[in-house]
C-alpha positions in Angstrom: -26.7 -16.0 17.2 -24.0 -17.4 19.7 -21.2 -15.8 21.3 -18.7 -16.5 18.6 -20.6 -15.2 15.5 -21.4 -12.2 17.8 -17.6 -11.3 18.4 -17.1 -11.8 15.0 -19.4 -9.5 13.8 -18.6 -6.8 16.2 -15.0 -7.3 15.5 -15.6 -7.0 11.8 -18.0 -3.9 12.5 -15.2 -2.0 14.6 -12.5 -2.4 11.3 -15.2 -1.1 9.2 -15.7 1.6 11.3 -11.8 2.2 12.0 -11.5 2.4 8.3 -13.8 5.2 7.8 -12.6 7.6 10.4 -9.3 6.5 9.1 -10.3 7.6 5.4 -11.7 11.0 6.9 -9.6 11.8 9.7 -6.7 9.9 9.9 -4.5 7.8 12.3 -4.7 10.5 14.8 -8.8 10.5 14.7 -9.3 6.9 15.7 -10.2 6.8 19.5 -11.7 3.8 21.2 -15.3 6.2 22.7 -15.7 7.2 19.0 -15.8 3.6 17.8 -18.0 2.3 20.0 -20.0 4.6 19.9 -20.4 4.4 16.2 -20.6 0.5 16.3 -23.4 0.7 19.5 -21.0 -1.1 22.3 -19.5 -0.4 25.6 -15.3 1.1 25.0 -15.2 -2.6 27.1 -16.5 -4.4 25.0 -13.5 -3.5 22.0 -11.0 -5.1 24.1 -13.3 -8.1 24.1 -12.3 -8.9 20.8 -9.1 -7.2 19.6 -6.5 -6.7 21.2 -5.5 -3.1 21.4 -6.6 -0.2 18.9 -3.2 -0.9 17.1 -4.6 -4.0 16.0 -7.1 -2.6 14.7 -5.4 -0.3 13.0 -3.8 -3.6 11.6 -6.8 -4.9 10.6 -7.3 -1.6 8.6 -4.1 -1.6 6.7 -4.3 -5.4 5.6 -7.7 -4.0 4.1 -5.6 -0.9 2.3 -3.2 -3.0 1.2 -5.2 -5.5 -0.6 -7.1 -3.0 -2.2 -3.8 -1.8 -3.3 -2.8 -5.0 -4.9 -5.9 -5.3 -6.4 -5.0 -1.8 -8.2 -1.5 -3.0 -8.8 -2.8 -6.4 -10.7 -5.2 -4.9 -12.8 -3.2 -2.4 -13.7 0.2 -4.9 -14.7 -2.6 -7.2 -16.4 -4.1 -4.1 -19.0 -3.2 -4.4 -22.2 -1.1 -1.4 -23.5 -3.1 0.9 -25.2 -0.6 0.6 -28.4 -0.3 -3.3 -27.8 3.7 -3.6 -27.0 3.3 -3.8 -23.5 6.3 -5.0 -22.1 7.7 -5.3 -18.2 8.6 -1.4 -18.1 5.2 -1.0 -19.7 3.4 -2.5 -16.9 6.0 -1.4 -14.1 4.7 2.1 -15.4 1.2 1.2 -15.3 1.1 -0.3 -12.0 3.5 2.9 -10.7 0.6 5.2 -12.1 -1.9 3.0 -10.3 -0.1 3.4 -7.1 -0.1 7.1 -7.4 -3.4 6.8 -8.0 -4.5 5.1 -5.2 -2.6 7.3 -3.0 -4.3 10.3 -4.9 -7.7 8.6 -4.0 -7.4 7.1 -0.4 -4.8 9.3 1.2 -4.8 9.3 4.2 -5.7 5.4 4.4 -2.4 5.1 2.0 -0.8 7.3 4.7 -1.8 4.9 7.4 0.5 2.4 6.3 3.5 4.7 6.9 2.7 6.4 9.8 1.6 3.4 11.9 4.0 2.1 14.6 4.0 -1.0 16.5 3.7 -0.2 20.1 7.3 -0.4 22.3 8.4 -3.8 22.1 5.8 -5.7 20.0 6.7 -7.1 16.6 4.2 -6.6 13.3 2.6 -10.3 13.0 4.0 -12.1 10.2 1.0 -12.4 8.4 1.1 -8.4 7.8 4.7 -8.4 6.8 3.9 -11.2 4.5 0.8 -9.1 2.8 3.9 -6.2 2.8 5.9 -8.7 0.7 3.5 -10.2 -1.6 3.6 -6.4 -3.3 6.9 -6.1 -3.9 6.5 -9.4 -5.8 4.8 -8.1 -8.4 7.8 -5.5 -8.8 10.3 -8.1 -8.6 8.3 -10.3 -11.0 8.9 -7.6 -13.3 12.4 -6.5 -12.8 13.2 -10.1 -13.4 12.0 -10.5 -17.1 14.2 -7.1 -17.6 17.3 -9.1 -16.2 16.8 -13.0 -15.9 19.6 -13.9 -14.3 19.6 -11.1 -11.6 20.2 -13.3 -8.1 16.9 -13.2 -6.6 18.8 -10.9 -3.5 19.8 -8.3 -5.9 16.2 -8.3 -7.7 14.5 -8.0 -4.3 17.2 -4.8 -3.3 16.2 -3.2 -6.9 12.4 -3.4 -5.9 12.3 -1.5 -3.0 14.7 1.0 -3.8 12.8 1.6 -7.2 9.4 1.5 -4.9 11.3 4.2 -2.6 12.4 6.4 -5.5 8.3 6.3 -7.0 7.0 6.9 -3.4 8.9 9.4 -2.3 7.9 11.5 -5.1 4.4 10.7 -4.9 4.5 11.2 -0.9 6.0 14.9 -1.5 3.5 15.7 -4.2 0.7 15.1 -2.4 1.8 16.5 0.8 3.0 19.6 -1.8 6.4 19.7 -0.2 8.4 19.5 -3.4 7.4 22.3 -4.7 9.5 21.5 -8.2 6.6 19.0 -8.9 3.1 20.1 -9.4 0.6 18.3 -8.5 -0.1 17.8 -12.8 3.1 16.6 -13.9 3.2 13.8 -10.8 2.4 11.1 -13.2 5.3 12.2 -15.8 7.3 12.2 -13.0 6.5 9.0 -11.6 6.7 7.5 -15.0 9.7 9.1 -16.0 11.7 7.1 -12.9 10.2 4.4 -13.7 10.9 4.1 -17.0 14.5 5.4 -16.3 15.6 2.6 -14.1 14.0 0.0 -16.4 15.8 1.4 -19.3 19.2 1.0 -17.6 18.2 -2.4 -16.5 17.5 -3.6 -20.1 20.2 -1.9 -21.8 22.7 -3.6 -19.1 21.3 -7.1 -19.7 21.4 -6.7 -23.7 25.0 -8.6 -24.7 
């Protein structure tokens, strides 16, 4: 094995390893000893091939987010159990999937919010672009509800739908909003949901 593959696979051992103490413990539970020790190096040796712990921490999220998407595409691709499906339909769906995931891997999902880029250096674009690509599958829906939407005003009704569906689920699941149980999260989340898209379609209809 040469030096390259050797980095690689001790780089690729060390996210693995961040994401599990990050899906038991937290942002706050990943130290550099701990991982090495896990992985068998030297702390040394983690700086050999990543930068800093924050990326990755990186590293992790990218992972969280595309097993996110994966959620959110399977979900907007079921067929409705009825058969009408629809935009709001699968805006619904893949709002229930998110919740979901949340439910499942929370304090991975948490991971995304909490981290911070260290004092004066910028998220890659690559990460922001992974970031983006979700709210596509928002905007690809909000778009069918109104076509001819400019793409600008689509993109500001995506997140502040994804803000309004989030913020609920966030406060459930930390139980801070004590007017939602736990149970009726889904209703919740499905009643926004289907809320805004009624509004949108009705104010598209001539």
């Amino acid at each position: 094995m040469d030096t390259t593959e050797r980095r690689f696979r001790l780089r690729d051992a060390l996210i693995s390893a961040a994401e599990r103490t990050i899906e038991a413990r937290g942002l706050s539970g990943l130290k550099a000893r701990s991982l090495a020790n896990e992985v068998g190096c030297a702390v040394g040796a983690i700086y050999n091939v990543v930068a800093d712990l924050d990326d990755l921490v990186l590293a992790v999220n990218s992972r969280t987010l595309a097993a996110l998407e994966g959620d959110l595409i399977a979900a907007g691709q079921k067929e409705a159990p009825d058969g009408a499906g629809g935009p709001i339909d699968r805006l619904v769906r893949m709002g229930t999937a998110y919740l979901a995931f949340a439910s499942a891997h929370t304090l991975r999902w948490r991971a995304l919010f909490e981290h911070r880029a260290p004092e004066g250096k910028a998220l890659p674009d690559w990460y922001l672009d992974e970031q983006m690509r979700l709210f596509g599958y928002v905007e690809g829906q909000l778009c069918e509800l109104q076509p001819h939407l400019p793409a600008q005003r689509v993109a500001l009704l995506a997140r502040t739908l994804f803000s309004a569906v989030h913020g609920v689920v966030m406060l459930g699941l930390e139980e801070k909003l004590h007017a939602i149980p736990p149970g009726s999260l889904r209703e919740q989340v499905t009643f926004i949901i289907s809320s805004i898209g009624r509004s949108m379609q009705a104010a598209a209809e001539p």
